[in-house]
C-alpha positions in Angstrom: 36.1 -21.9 -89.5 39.1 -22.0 -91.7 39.3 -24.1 -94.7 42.1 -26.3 -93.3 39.9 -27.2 -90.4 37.2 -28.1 -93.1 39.5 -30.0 -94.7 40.4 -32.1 -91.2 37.3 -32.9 -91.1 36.8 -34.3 -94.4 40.3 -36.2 -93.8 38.9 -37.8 -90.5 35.4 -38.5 -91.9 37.7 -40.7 -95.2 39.6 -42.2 -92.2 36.3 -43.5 -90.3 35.4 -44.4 -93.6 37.8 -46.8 -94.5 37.8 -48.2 -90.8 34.3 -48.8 -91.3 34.6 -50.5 -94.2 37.4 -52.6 -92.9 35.0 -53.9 -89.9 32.8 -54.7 -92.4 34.8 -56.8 -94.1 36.4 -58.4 -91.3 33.1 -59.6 -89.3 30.2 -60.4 -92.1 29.3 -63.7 -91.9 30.2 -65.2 -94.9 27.5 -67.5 -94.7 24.6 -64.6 -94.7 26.6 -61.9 -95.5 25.4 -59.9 -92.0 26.7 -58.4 -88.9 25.9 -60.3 -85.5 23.8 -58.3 -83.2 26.8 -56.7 -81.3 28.9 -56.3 -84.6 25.8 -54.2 -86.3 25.7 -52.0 -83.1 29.8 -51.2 -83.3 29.5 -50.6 -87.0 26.1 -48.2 -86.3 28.3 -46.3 -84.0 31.1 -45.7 -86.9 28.2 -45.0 -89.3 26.8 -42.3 -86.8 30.1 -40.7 -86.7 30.5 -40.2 -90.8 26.7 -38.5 -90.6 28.3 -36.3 -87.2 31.4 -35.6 -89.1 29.3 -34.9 -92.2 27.1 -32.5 -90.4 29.5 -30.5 -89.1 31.4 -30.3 -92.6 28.3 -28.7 -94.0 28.1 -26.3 -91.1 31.6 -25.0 -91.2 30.7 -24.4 -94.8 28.1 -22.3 -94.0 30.0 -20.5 -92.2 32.6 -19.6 -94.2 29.9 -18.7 -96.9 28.3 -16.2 -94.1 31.9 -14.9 -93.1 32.1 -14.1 -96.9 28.8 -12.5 -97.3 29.3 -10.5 -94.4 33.2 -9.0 -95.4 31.4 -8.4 -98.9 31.4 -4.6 -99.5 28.4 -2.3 -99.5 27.1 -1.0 -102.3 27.9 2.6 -101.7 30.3 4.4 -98.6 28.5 5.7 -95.8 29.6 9.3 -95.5 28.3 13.0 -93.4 29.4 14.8 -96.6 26.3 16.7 -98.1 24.9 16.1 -101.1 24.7 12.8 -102.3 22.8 10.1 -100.5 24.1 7.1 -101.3 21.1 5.9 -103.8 21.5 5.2 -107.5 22.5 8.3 -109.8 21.3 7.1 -112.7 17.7 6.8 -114.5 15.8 3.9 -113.3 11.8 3.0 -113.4 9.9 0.7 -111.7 10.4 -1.2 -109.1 14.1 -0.9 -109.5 13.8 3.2 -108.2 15.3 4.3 -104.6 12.0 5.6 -104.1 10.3 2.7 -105.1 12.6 0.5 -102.4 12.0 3.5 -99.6 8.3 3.1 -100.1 7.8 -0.6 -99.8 9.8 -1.1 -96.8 7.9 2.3 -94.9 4.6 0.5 -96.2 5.5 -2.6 -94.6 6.3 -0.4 -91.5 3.9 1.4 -91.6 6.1 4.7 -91.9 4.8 6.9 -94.6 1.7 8.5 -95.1 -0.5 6.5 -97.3 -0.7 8.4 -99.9 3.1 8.9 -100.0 3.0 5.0 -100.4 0.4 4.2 -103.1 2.0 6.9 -105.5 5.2 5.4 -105.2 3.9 1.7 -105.2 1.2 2.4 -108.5 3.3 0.3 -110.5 3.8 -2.9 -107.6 0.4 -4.0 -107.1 -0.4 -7.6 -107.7 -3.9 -8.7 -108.5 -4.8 -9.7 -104.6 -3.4 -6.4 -103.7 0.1 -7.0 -102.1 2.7 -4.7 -103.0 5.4 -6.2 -105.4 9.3 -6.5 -103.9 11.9 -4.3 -105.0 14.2 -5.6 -107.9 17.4 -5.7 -105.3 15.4 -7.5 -102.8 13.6 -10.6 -105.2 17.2 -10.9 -106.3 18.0 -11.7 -102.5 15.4 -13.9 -102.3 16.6 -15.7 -105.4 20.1 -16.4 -104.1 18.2 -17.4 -100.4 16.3 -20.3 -102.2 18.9 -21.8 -103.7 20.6 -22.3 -101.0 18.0 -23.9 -99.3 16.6 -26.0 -102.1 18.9 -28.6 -103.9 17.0 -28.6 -106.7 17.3 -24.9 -107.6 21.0 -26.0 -107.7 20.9 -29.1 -110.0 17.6 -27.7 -112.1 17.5 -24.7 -115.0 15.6 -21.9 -113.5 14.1 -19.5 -115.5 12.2 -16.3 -114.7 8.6 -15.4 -116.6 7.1 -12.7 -117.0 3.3 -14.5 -117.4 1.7 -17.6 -116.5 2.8 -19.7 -119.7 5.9 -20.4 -120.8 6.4 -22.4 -124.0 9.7 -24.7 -123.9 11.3 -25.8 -127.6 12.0 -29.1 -127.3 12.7 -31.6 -130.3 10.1 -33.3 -131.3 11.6 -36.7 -132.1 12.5 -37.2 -128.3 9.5 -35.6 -126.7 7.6 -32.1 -125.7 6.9 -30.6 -122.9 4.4 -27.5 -121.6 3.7 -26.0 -118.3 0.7 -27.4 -116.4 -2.4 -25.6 -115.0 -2.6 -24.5 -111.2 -1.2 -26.7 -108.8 2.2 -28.4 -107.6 4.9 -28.5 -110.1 5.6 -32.0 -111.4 8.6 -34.0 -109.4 11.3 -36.0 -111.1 9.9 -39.0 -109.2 6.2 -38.5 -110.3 4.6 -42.0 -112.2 3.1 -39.4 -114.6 5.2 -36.8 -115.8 8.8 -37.5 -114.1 11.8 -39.4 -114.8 11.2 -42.8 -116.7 11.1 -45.8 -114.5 14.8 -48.0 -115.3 15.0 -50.5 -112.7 12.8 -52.1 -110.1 14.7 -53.7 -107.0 14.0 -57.8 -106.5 13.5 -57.0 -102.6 11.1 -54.0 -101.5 13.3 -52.5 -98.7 16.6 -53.3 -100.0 18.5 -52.2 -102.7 21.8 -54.0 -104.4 25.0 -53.1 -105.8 23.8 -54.6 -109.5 20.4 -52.4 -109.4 22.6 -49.5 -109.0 24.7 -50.5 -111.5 22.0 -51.2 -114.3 20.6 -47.9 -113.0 23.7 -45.9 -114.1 24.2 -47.5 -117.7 20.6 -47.5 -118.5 20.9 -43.9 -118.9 22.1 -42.6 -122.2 25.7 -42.0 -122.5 25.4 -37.9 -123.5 23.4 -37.8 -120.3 25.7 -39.5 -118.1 28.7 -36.9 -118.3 26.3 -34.5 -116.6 24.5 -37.1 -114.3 23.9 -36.3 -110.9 22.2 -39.5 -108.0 19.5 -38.0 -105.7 18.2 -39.6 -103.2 16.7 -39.5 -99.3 19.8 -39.0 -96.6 18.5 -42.3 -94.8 19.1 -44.0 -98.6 23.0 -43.4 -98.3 23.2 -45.5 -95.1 22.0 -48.7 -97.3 24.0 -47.5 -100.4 27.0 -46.6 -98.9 27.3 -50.4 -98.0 27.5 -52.1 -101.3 30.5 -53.5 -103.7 31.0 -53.9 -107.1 31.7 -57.7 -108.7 35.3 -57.0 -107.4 34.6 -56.0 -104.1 34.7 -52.3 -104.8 32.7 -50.4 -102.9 30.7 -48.3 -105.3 30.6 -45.2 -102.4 33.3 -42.5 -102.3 33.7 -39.9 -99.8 34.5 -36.5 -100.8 38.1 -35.3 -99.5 38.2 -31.7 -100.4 35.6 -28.6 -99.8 32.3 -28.5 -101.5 32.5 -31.2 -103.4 30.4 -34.0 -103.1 30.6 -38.0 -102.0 30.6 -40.2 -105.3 28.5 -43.2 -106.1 30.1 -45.3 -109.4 32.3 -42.1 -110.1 29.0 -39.7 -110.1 28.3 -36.8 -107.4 25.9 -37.8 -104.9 22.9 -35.1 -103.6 20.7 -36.0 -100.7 17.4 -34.6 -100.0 14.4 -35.3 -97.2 12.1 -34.4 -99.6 12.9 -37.7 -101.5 11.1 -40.8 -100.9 12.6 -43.1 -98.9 13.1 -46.9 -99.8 9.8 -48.7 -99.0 7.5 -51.6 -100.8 6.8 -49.5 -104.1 8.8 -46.1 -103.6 10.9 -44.3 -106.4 13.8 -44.3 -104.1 16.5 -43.2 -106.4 16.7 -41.0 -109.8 20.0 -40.7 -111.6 20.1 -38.2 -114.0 20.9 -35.1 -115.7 19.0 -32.5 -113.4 19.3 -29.7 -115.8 16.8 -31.2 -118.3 14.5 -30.4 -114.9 13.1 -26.6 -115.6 11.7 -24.3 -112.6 10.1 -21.6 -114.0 9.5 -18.0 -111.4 7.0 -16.5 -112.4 8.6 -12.6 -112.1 7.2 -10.2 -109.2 7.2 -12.0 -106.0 4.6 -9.8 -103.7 4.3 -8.8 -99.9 1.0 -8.1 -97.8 0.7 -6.5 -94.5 -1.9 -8.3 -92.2 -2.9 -5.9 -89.3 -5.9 -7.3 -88.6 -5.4 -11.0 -88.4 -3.0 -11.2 -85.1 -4.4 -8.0 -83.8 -5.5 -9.5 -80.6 -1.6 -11.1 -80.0 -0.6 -7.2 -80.6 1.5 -8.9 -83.8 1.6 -7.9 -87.2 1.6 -10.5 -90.1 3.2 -10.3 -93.2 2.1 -12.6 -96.5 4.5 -13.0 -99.0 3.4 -15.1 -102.5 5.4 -16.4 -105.7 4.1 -18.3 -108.5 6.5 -20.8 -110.0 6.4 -24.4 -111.8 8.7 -26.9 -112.5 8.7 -30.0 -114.7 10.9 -32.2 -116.2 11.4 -31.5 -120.6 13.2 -34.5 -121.3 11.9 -37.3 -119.3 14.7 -39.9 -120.6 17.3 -37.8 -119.5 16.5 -39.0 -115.5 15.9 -42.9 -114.8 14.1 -43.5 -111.6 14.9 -46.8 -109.5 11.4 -48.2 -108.3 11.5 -50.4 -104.7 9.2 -53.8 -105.5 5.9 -53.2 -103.9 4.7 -55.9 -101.9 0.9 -57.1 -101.8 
């Protein structure tokens, strides 16, 4: 899809936008400040529209990343001329070798004598035996991940080469260090995460003023690089509110790859956030790069022949160690819903 047909789109989604806004403006009761039944289905309707319109933004974005991807050159001509073969010329060791590459994917076919494989795979061999992934292909799986992950995007990834990873951090503000075995430590974890800034007066709403104290209670050098995050089903309540002048705080994006604003600050949605209920950190505002995900280096593969040997399948087990936690906890504020007893 073309980038003026992406553009349309964003155009039309601003358009239902402002109608929707406009409705809402027209037919709250200014009494209770609602919709009437009939009004709140009209304006659900518009609202479903912006999420269709949005939806299909993102998917003729991904399209046009794939096109890319696809008309991107490969690394050497294909040619019948003898001689050579289209693998690196010069020295390499490791896991970076052509032969290195050649004997992982035949071992995860199957289609080299064994011997063959474990001479050329010495140097790959994890600790619970899978065979460590060729330097071209981890890089792949790098790039994959952070296009499926939003925080790989937002976050500072680095790449380890053991278990511990000691991060500098000034004293005077706080430390950090990497934790033992488990699940790395979210930005909305009570222990560990972003400080708590705000907690809402109502446990399933959230107002324009919360929002607002949200965003200056966050230290000035942090703002500049602040990012919101918060669950998809958070934006329908958020996109709602006004300021003191009757603002609306929520901006839509008009142009490609950029992303809606919330008080002048780019907005990033993700399911894996929780959404607003009695007691949830709903919202974190914040500078994500003060977030670290650390890869631990050598992501392995293992074949299983055995295990779906009666389906006549073959399994494959792949395993990365990584952590993540946040080194500057006052760099993210987290808005907390009111929990109800």
């Amino acid at each position: 899809m073309s980038t003026m047909t992406i553009s349309d789109l964003r155009t039309r989604r601003a358009e239902t936008w402002e109608k929707a806004k406009a409705f809402l403006d027209e037919r709250r009761d200014t009494t209770t400040g609602c919709l009437s039944v009939e009004d709140d289905q009209t304006y659900a309707r518009m609202e479903a529209d912006i999420e269709r319109l949005t939806a299909e933004i993102a998917r003729a974005e991904r399209a046009q990343r794939l096109d890319a991807d696809l008309a991107r050159a490969t690394n050497a001509p294909l040619t019948s001329m003898p001689g050579q073969t289209g693998e690196e010329t010069e020295p390499t060791t490791g896991r970076a070798t052509a032969s290195y590459k050649r004997a992982f994917w035949d071992a995860m076919r199957l289609n080299a004598s064994p011997m063959e494989v474990r001479n050329a795979l010495s140097e790959g061999v994890d600790s619970e035996g899978g065979y460590l992934v060729p330097d071209e292909f981890e890089h792949t799986l790098v790039q994959s991940l952070a296009e499926q992950n939003i925080m790989r995007g937002l976050a500072n990834v680095i790449q380890t080469t053991s278990g511990d990873r000691k991060i500098p951090v000034v004293s005077t503000h706080g430390s950090a260090g990497w934790l033992d075995e488990g699940k790395p430590t979210g930005i909305f974890n009570k222990t560990g995460g972003g400080q708590q800034a705000v907690t809402t007066a109502k446990a399933t709403d959230i107002t324009a003023d919360e929002l607002i104290d949200l965003h200056y209670g966050l230290r000035a050098p942090y703002r500049k690089n602040a990012v919101w995050l918060m669950h998809d089903a958070t934006v329908k309540t958020v996109r709602k509110l006004k300021d003191g002048n009757g603002q609306y705080l929520w901006q839509p994006a008009l142009t490609a790859g950029a992303p809606d604003l919330l008080l002048g600050r780019p907005v990033h949605t993700s399911t894996f956030v929780p959404e607003v209920k009695s007691g949830a950190a709903s919202v974190a505002f914040g500078d994500l790069s003060y977030y670290w995900i650390a890869d631990r280096q050598g992501r392995s593969f293992k074949r299983l022949n055995e295990l779906f040997a009666t389906s006549r399948q073959v399994g494959f087990l792949a395993s990365q160690r990584l952590d993540g936690k946040i080194v500057l906890p006052e760099a993210v504020k987290i808005l907390t819903q009111k929990a109800t007893v």
